[in-house]
C-alpha positions as CSV (number, residue, x, y, z in Angstrom):
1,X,117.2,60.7,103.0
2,X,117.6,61.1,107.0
3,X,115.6,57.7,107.1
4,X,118.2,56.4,104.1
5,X,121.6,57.3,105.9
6,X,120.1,56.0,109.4
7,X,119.4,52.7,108.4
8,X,123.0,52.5,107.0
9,X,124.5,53.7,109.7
10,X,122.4,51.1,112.1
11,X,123.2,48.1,110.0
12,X,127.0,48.8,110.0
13,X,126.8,49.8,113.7
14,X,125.2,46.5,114.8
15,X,127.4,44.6,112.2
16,X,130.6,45.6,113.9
17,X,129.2,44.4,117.3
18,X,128.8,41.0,115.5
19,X,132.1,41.0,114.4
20,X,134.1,42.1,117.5
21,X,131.4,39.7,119.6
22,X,132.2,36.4,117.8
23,X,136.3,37.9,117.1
24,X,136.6,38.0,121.1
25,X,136.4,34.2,121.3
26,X,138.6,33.2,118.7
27,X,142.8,33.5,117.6
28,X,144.6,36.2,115.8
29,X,144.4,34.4,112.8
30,X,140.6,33.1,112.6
31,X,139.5,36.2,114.1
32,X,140.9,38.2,110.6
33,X,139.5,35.3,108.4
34,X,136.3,35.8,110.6
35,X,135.6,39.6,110.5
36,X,136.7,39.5,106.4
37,X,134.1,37.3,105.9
38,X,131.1,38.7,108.4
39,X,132.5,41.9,106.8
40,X,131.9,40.4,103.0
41,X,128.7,39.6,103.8
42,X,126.7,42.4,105.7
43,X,128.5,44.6,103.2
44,X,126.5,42.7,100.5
45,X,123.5,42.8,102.4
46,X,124.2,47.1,103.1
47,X,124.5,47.7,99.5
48,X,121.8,45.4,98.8
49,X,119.3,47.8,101.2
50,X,121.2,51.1,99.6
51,X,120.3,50.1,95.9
52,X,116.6,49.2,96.9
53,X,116.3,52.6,99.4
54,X,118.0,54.8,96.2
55,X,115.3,52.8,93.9
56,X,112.1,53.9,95.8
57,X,113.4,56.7,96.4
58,X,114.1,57.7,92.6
59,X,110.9,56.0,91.4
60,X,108.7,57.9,93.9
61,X,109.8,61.0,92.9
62,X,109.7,60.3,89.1
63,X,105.8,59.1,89.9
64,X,104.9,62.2,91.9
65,X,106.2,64.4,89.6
66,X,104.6,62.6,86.2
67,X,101.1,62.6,88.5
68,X,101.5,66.1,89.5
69,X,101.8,67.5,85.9
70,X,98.7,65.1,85.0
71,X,96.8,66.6,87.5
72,X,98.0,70.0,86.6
73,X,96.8,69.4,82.9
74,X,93.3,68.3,84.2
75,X,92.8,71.7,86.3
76,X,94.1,73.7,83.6
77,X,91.5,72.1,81.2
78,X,88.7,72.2,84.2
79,X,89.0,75.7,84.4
80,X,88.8,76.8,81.0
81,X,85.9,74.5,80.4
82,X,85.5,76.2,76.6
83,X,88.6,76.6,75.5
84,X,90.0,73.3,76.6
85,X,87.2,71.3,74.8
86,X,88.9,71.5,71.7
87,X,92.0,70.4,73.2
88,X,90.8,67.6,75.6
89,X,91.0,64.3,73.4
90,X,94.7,64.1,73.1
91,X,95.6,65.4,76.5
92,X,93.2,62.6,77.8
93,X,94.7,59.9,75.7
94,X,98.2,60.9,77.1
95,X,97.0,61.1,80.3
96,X,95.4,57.2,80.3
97,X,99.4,56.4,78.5
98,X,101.0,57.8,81.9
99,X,97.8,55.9,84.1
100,X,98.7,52.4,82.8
101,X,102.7,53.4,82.9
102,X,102.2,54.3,87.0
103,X,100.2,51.5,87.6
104,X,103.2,49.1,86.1
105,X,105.6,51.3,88.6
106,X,103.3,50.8,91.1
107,X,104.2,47.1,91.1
108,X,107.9,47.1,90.7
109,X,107.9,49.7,93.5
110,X,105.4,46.4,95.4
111,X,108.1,43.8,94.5
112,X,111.2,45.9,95.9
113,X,109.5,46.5,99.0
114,X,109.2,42.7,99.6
115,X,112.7,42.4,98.9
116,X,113.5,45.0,101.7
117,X,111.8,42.8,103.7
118,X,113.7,40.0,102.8
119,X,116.9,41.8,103.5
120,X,115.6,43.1,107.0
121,X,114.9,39.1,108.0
122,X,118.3,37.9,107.1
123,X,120.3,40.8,108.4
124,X,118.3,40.1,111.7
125,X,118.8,36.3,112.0
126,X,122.6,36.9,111.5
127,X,123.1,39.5,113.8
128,X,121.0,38.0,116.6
129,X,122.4,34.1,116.7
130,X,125.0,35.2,119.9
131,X,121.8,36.4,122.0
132,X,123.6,39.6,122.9
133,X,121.3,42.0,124.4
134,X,123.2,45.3,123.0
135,X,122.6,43.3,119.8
136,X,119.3,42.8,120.1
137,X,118.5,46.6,120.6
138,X,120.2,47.9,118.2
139,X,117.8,45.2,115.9
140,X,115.2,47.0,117.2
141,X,115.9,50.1,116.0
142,X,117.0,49.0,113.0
143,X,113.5,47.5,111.9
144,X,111.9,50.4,113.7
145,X,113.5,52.5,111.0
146,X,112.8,50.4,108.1
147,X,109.5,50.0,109.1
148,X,109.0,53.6,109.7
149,X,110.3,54.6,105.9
150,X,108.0,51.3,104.7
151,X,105.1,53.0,106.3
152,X,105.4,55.9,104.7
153,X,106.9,54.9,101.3
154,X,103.2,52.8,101.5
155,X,101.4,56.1,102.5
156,X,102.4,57.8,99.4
157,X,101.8,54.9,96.9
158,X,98.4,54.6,98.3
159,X,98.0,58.5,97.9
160,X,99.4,58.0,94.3
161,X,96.9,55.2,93.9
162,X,93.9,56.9,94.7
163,X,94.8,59.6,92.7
164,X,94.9,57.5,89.8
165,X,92.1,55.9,90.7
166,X,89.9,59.7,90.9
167,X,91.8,60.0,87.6
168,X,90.5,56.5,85.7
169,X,86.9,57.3,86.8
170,X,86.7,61.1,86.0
171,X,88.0,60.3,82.5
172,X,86.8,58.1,79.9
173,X,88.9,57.8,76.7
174,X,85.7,59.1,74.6
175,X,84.2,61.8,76.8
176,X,80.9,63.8,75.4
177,X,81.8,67.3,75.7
178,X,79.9,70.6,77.2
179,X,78.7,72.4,74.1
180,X,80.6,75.8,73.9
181,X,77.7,77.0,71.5
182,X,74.2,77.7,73.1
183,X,75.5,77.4,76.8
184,X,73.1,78.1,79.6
185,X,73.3,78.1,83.6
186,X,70.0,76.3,85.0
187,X,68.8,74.7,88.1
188,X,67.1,71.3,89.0
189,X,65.5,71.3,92.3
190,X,63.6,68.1,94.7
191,X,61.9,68.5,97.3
192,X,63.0,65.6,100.3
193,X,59.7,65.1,103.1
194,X,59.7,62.9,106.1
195,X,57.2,61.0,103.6
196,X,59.8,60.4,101.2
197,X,62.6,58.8,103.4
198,X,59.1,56.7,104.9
199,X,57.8,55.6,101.9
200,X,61.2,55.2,99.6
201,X,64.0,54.8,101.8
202,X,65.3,51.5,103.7
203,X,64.0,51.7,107.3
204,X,66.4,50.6,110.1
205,X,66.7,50.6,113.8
206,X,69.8,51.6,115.2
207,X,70.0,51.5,119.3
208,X,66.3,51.4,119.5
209,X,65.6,54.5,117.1
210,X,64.1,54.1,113.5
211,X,66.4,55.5,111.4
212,X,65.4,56.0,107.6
213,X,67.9,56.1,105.1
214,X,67.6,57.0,100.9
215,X,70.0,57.2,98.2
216,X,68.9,59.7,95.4
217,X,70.9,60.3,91.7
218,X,70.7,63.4,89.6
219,X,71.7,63.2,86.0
220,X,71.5,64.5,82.7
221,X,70.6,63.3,78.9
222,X,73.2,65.6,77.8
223,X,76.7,66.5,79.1
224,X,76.6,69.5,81.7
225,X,79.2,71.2,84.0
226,X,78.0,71.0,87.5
227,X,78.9,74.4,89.7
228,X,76.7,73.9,93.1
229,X,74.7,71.9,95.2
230,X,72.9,73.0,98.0
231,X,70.3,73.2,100.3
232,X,67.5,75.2,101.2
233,X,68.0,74.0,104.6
234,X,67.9,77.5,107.3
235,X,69.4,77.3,110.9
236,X,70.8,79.8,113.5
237,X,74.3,78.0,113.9
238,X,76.5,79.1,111.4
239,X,78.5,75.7,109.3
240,X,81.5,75.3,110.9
241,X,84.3,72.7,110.3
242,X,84.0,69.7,111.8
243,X,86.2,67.1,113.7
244,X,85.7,62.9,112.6
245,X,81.5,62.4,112.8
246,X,80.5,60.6,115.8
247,X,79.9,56.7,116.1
248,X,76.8,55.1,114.2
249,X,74.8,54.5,117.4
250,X,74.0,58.5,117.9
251,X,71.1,59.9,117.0
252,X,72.5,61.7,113.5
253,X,71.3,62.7,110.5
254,X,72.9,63.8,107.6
255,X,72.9,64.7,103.9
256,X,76.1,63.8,101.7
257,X,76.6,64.6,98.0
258,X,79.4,62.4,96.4
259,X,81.0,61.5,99.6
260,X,80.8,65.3,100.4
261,X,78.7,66.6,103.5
262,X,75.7,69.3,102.7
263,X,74.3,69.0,106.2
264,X,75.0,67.1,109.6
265,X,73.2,67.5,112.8
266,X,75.6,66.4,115.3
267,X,79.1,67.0,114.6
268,X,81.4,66.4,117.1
269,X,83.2,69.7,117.6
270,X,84.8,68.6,121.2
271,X,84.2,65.4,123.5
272,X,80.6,65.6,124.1
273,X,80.1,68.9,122.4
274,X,78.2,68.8,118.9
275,X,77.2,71.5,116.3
276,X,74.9,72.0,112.9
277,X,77.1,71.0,110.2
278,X,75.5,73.4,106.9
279,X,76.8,74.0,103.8
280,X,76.9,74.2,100.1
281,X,79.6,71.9,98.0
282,X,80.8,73.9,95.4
283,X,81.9,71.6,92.1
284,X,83.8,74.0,90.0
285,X,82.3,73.1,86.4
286,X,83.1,69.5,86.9
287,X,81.8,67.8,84.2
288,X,78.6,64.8,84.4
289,X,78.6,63.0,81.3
290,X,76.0,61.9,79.5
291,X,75.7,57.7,82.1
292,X,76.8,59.4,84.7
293,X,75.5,60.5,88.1
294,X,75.6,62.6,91.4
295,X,74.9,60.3,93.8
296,X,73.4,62.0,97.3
297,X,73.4,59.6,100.4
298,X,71.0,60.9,103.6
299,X,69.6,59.8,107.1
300,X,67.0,60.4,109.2
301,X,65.5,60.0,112.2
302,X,62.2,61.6,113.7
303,X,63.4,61.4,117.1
304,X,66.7,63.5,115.9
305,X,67.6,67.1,114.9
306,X,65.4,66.5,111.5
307,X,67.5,67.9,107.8
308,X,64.2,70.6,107.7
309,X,63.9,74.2,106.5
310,X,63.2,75.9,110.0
311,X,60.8,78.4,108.4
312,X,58.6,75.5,107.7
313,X,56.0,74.1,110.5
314,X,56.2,70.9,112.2
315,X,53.8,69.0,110.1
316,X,56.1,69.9,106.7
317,X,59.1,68.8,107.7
318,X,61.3,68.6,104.7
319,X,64.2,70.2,102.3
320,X,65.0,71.3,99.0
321,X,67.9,70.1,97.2
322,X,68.9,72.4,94.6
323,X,71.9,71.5,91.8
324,X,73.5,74.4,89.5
325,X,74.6,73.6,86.7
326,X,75.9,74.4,82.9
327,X,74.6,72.9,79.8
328,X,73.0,73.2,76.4
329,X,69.4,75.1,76.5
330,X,68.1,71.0,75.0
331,X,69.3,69.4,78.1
332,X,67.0,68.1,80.7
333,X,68.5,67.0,83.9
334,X,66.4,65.2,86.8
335,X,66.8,63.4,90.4
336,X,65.8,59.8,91.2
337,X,66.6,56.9,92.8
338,X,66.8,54.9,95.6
339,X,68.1,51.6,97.2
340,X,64.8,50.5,98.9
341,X,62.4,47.6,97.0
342,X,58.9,49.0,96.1
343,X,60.5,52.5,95.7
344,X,57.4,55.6,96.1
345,X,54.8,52.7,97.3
346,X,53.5,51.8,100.4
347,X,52.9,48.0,99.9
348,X,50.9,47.6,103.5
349,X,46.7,47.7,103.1
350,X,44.9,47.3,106.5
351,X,41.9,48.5,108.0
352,X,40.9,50.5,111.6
353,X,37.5,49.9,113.2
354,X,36.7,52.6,115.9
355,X,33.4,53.0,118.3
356,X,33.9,56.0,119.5
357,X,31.6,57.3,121.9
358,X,28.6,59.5,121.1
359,X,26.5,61.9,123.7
360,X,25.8,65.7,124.3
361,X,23.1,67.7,126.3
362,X,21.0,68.1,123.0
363,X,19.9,66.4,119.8
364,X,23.1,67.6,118.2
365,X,25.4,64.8,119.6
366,X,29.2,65.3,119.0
367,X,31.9,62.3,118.8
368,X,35.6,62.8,118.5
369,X,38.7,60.3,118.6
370,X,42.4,60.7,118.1
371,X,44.6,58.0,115.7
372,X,48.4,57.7,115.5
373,X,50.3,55.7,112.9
374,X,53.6,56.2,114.5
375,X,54.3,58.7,112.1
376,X,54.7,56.2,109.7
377,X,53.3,57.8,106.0
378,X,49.7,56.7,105.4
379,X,47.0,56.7,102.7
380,X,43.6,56.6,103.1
381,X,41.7,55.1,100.9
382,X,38.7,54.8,101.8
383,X,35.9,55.2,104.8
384,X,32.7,54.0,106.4
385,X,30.6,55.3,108.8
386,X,27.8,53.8,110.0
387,X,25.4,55.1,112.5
388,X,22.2,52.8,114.2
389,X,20.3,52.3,117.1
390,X,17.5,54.5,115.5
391,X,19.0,57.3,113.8
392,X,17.1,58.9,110.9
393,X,18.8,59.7,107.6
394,X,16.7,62.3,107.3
395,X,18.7,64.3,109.6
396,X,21.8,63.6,107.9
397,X,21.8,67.0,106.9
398,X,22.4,68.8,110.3
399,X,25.2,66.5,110.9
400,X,28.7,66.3,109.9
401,X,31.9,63.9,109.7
402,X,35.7,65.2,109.4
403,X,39.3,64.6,110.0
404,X,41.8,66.7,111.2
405,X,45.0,67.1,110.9
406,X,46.4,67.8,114.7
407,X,49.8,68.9,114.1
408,X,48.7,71.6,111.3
409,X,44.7,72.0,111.8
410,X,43.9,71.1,108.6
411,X,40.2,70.1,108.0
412,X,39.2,67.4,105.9
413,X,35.4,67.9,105.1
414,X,33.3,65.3,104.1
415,X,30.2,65.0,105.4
416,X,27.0,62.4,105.5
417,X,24.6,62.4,102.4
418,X,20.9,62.2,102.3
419,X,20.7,58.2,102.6
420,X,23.0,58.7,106.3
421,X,26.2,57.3,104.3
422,X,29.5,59.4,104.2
423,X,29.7,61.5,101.2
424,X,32.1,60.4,98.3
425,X,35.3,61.8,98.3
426,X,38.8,61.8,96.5
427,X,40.6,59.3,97.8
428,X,43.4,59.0,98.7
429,X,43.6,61.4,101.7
430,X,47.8,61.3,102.7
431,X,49.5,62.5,105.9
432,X,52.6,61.5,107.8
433,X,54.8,62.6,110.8
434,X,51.3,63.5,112.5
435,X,48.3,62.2,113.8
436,X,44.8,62.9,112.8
437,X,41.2,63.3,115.0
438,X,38.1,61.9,113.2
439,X,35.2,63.6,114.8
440,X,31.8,65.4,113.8
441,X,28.3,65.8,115.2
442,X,25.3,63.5,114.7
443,X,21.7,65.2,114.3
444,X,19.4,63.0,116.9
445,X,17.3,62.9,120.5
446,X,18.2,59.1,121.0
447,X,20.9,57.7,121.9
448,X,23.2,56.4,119.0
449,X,26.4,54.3,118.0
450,X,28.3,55.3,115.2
451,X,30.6,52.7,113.3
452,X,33.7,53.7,111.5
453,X,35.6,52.0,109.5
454,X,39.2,53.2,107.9
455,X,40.6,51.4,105.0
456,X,44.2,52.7,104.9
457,X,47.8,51.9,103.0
458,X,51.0,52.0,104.9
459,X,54.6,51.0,105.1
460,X,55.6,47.1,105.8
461,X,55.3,46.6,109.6
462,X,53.3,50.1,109.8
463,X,50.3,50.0,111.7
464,X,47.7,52.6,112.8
465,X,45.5,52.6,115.7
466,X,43.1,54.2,118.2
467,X,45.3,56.9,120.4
C-alpha cells in the first residue's frame, strides 16, 4: 500500500505543477477555467489508477489466499498418505474447480495491468507537453514507481502460476491410488558405468572436452509413494549448499533427479572456489502413478571429477542409484531410458591389424603391444593370430596368447590350439575407460612374424589403434 499512496501522491504532485505552469501565462479568468478543467481531468485519470491499484490489490490477495488453502489441503492429504485416500477424489475435484477459477483471474488481473499502462502513457503525454524539466522528473519517478509495483504484482502472478502449474501436473482428476492394504517399503536400484553414458548417452564436445550426457526414467506398473532417492556415490567433502552452478563450458558433471541435484562436481561456492555437491533428495511419499515417471538427467566427462563410488578402482568407475519407495507387495518398479538413437548398442564394427615385433635370447620368443580406444566402450568380437616364416604348430603348445587389462590387470587367457590357430573363445570380450596389452610367447629357434588381427564394435566416430 506504500507503493499505492506514492503513486497518488506523485500524480497529484506533478499535476499541480501542470496547472500552476500553464495558469502563470494566462488571465484571472482563463487561468480558473484552466486549472478546473486540468483539475477534472487528471482527477479522472487518479481515480482511474486508484480503482485498478485497489483491484490488484484485492484480487491478489483473494488468489493467494484460495492457492494457499489448496496447497494446504494437498500437504494435509500428502502426509496422511492412508487415511486421505479415502478422502482424495472430491478434494481433488474441488481443487481442479478453484485451478480453472485462478487461471480466469489470472487474465482479468493481465487485462488491468495493460490498462495501467494505458493510464501511465496518457498521464505522461499530458503532463510533459510544456518541456519543464521539474516536470519531467517528477515523470520519472512516477513511472519508476508504477513500474516497480508492475514488477512485482508480475512476480507474484508468475509465482501463483507456477504453482498452479506444479498443481495441474501433480493431479489428475482420476488418480490410481496407493493401496492402504498389503503395503510394503522396497528398493529399485541401477547401476550407471562410464560404459553406459558411452554406449547409451548422446556424446558431445563442449570447449574441446567429450562430454556424455543420458537421461534415465524410473517407473512403476502400479501406483507407489516415492520416499528417497540416492546415491551410492562416497567422497571426503561433506554436501554443502551451493551458490548458482557454473557456466556450461566448465568441466562439470552432475546427476539431477526431477530438476533436483543428487550430486555435482564443481559447485561454485565463491569466485573461483568449487566444492562436491552430495546428497540424497528426499520425496516425502509423493505419489508416481501408474504413466508416470522420475526422470534423472546426468553428465559426464572422463577428463572431469567422474559421479564414481571412491571405494571402487579406476577401471570400475561407476554409481548406484538407489530409489525408496511404497507400494503394494505385486508392484514391480524398473529404470530405463534414454534420449540417444541405438540406445545399449554400439553401432560401429571395424577391425585393427597389428605386427608387433617378435624376439628373445631363446626359443621361447615373447611379443607384447599396447592398444587404446580413447576410452571409448569396445567389444571384441573376434580375433586372429597368425604366425609364419617357419613356425611349427607343433609347438603351439609351449606357447601362449593373452590380453590384459592395464588399468585393473585382468588376464584374458586364450591361448593357441594344436593346428597354431588361437583357441575359440566367448566372444564378446568388453572393456572401456582403459586400454588393453595383447602379448604372449611363441615356442620357436627361428625367427618369426606373428599376424593379429582384432575384429571389434565401438561407438560412432570411435576408433581403436596401436598405442
Amino acid at each position: 500500500m506504500k507503493t499505492y499512496k506514492a503513486l497518488l501522491l506523485a500524480v497529484m504532485v506533478a499535476g499541480a505543477a501542470t496547472i500552476a505552469s500553464e495558469a502563470h501565462a494566462q488571465s484571472n479568468t482563463d487561468r480558473l477555467i484552466s486549472i478546473n478543467e486540468n483539475t477534472g481531468s487528471i482527477l479522472d485519470i487518479v481515480t482511474a489508477i486508484s480503482n485498478a491499484l485497489g483491484s490488484i490489490q484485492g484480487s491478489i490477495d483473494t488468489l493467494a489466499s484460495s492457492l494457499s488453502d489448496d496447497l494446504s489441503t494437498v500437504t494435509e492429504s500428502s502426509a496422511r498418505v492412508e487415511s486421505a485416500i479415502s478422502g482424495f477424489g472430491p478434494t481433488l475435484n474441488s481443487i481442479v474447480a478453484n485451478v480453472q477459477l485462478n487461471a480466469a483471474t489470472l487474465n482479468d488481473l493481465s487485462n488491468i495491468m495493460a490498462g495501467m499502462s494505458t493510464d501511465i502513457a496518457s498521464i505522461q503525454a499530458s503532463l510533459i507537453a510544456d518541456g519543464d524539466g521539474g516536470l519531467a522528473q517528477s515523470i520519472d519517478v512516477l513511472t519508476s514507481t508504477v513500474n516497480r509495483n508492475e514488477i512485482t504484482t508480475s512476480d507474484r502472478l508468475d509465482a501463483i502460476e507456477a504453482a498452479l502449474g506444479r498443481l495441474e501436473a501433480k493431479l489428475d482428476s482420476t488418480p490410481s491410488s496407493v493401496p492402504t492394504v498389503g503395503l510394503t517399503r522396497d528398493s529399485e536400484t541401477y547401476e550407471v558405468t562410464t560404459y553406459t553414458y558411452k554406449s547409451q548417452g548422446e556424446k558431445r564436445t563442449i570447449s574441446g572436452t567429450a562430454v556424455y550426457e543420458l537421461d534415465l526414467t524410473f517407473s512403476c506398473d502400479g501406483p507407489v509413494s516415492i520416499d528417497e532417492v540416492s546415491t551410492d556415490v562416497s567422497s571426503s567433502v561433506l554436501w554443502i549448499i551451493p551458490n548458482p552452478r557454473p557456466q556450461i563450458s566448465t568441466p562439470e558433471n552432475y546427476l539431477e533427479v526431477e530438476r533436483q541435484e543428487l550430486y555435482n562436481s564443481r559447485f561454485e561456492t565463491s569466485p573461483g572456489f568449487y566444492q562436491v555437491y552430495n546428497r540424497a533428495v528426499d520425496f516425502g511419499l509423493e505419489q508416481l502413478s501408474v504413466g508416470q515417471e522420475l526422470n534423472f538427467e546426468s553428465r559426464q566427462t572422463d577428463r572431469g571429477t567422474v559421479i564414481d563410488d571412491s571405494t571402487r578402482t579406476a577401471y570400475q568407475h561407476g554409481y548406484t542409484i538407489t530409489v525408496d519407495y511404497l507400494g503394494d507387495r505385486s508392484t514391480t518398479c524398473s529404470f530405463g531410458g534414454t534420449d540417444s538413437p541405438g540406445t545399449g548398442s554400439l553401432p560401429k564394427s571395424s577391425s585393427l591389424l597389428l605386427a608387433p615385433s617378435v624376439g628373445g635370447p631363446s626359443t621361447i620368443q615373447t611379443f607384447s603391444v599396447d592398444v587404446t580406444c580413447d576410452d571409448d566402450p569396445v567389444e571384441i568380437t573376434g580375433i586372429t593370430a597368425t604366425v609364419v616364416d617357419g613356425w611349427s604348430p607343433s609347438l603351439a603348445i609351449f606357447s601362449e596368447f593373452e590380453l590384459t587389462y592395464l588399468d585393473s590387470n585382468r588376464v584374458v587367457d586364450i591361448g593357441f590350439a594344436n593346428d597354431g590357430t588361437l583357441m575359440p573363445y566367448d566372444y564378446p570380450i568388453a572393456f572401456h575407460s582403459e586400454d588393453i596389452r595383447v602379448s604372449g610367447t611363441i615356442a620357436s629357434s627361428d625367427d618369426v612374424t606373428i599376424l593379429i588381427e582384432l575384429d571389434y564394435n565401438t561407438v560412432t566416430g570411435g576408433s581403436c589403434e596401436e598405442k
